[in-house]
N, C-alpha and C positions, 0 to 999 in steps of 0.2 A: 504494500500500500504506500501511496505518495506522502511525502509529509503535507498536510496543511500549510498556506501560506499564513503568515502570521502578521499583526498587521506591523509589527517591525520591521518587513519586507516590504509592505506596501512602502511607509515610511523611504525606506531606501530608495526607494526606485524613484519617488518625487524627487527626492534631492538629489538622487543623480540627473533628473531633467535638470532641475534648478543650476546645476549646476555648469549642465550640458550649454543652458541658455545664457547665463552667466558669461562662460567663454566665448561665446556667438557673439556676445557684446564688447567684449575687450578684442576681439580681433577686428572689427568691423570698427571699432574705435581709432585700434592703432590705426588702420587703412585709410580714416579717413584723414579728409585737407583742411575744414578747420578745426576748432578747437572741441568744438561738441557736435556729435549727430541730431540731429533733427529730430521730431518729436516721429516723422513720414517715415525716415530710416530706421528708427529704431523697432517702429512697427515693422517693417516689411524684415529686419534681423530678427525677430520674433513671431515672425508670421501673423501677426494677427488681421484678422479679417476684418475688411473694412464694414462700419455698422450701413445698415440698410440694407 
């Protein structure tokens, strides 16, 4: 029989997104040419979908 996932395992696997997403951020950072990314870029480095 398999072990059950236990939700400290859930736990884990967020943070390793979090953290996946995290790095998506500082490399898209360093890349970029000015000093901050834009609020558009950050979206589109995080994928998130535009509302509507």
């Amino acid at each position: 029989m398999a072990p059950l996932k236990t939700a400290g395992a859930d736990q884990d696997c967020v943070a390793l997104a979090e953290i996946e997403l995290c790095g998506d951020l500082i490399i898209a950072a360093s890349a970029a040419d000015g000093e901050r990314l834009s609020a558009d870029r950050i979206d589109e480095v995080l994928r998130v979908e535009p509302a509507g």
